[in-house]
C-alpha positions in Angstrom: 32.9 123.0 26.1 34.1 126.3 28.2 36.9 126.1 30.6 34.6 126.7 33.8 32.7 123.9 32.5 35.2 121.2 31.7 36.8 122.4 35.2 33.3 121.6 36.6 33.0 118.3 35.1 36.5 117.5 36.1 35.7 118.4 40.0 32.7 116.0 39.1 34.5 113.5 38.0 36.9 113.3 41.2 33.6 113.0 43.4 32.7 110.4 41.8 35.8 108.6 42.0 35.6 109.1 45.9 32.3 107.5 46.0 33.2 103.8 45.9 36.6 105.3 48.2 34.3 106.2 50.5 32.4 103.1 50.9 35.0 101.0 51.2 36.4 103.3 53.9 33.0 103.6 55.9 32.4 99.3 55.5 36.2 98.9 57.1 35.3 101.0 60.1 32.0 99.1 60.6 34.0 96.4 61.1 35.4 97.6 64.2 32.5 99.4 65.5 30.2 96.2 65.2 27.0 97.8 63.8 26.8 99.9 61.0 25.0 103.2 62.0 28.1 103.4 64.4 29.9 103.6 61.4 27.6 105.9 59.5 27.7 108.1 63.0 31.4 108.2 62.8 31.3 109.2 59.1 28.7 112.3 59.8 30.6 113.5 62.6 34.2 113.7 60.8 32.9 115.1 58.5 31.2 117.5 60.3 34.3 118.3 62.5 36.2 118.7 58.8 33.6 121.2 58.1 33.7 123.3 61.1 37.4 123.5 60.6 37.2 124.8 57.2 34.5 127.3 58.3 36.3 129.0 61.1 39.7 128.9 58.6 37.4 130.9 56.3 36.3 133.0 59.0 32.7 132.8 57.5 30.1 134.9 59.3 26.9 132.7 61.7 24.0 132.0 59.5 21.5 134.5 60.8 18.4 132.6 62.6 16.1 134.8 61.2 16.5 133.9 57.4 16.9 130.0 58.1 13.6 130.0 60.2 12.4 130.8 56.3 13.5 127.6 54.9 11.2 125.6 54.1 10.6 122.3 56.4 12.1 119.6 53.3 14.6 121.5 52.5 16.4 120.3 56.4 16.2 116.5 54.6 19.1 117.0 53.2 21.1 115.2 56.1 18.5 112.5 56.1 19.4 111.5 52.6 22.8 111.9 52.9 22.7 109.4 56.4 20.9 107.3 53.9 23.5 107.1 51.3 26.3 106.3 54.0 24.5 103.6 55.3 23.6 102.2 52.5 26.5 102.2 51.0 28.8 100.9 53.6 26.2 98.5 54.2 25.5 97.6 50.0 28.9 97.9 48.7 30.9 95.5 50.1 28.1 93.0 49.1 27.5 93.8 45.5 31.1 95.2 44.7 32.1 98.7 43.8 31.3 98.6 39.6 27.9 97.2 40.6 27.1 99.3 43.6 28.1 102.6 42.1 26.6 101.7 38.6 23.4 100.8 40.0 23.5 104.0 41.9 24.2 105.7 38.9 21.2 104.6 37.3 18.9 105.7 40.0 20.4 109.0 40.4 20.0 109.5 36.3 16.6 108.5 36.6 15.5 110.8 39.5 17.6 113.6 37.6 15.9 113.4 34.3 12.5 113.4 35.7 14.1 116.6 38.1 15.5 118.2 35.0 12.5 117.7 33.3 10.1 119.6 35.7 12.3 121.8 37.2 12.4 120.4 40.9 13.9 122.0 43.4 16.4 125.0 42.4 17.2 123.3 38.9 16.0 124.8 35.5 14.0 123.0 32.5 15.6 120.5 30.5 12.7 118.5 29.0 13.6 115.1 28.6 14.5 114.3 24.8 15.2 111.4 22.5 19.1 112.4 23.0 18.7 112.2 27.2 16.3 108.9 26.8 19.1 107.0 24.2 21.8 108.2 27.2 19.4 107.0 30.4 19.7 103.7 27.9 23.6 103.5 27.2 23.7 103.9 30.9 21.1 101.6 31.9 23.3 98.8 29.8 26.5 99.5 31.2 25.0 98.8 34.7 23.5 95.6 33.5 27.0 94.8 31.6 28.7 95.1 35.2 25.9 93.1 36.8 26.9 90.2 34.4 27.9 87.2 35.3 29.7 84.8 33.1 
């Protein structure tokens, strides 16, 4: 594997450690906010706030208007899924765990990424799904179910 790339799995590897982090994080502040979506608010506007600092400390020139008007309409659902995923989680993984919550995410994101890969969605290449990706969907598939068991 090349250097960029192991970097790039590395940096992959730390986000998904903060995914379960994050949950937990968003489900304690729920508790003192009383309803979820305040929760999932407060989430989306740190972060946003985080954002905006980082963009005026890179000094990073305005969008222009003209060329975002040329986006197409789904590709602004970005921010709907992501509200999705914080709610969900905060809401899902203090009541199935962290091991089960993230592994049954994982499995639903590998799904919908093999069929992606596969066709090309969106701005990925082809990568037909093979015997090699269906016996990995599989290893993964049983490692969810192995945390999902109970003795």
């Amino acid at each position: 594997m090349p250097l960029e790339m192991l970097f790039f799995v590395l940096i992959a590897l730390l986000v998904g450690a903060g995914y379960p982090v994050q949950a937990g994080i968003n489900a304690t502040i729920a508790q003192f906010h009383g309803h979820p979506l305040f929760a999932a608010l407060t989430n989306t506007a740190v972060a946003s706030l985080v954002l905006l600092v980082v963009i005026l400390l890179f000094r990073l020139p305005l969008p222009q208007v003209a060329k975002l008007a040329t986006a197409p309409l789904w590709a602004w659902s970005g921010g709907i899924l992501g509200a999705f995923f914080v709610l969900s989680s905060l809401v899902l993984a203090p009541k199935l765990g962290a091991a089960v919550f993230v592994s049954t995410t994982i499995v639903g994101t590998m799904a919908a990424s093999l069929v992606i890969d596969h066709y090309g969605f969106l701005v990925y290449k082809v990568q037909p799904i093979s015997p090699i990706r269906i016996a990995g969907a599989i290893l993964v598939i049983g490692g969810m179910l192995l945390f999902q068991w109970k003795k």
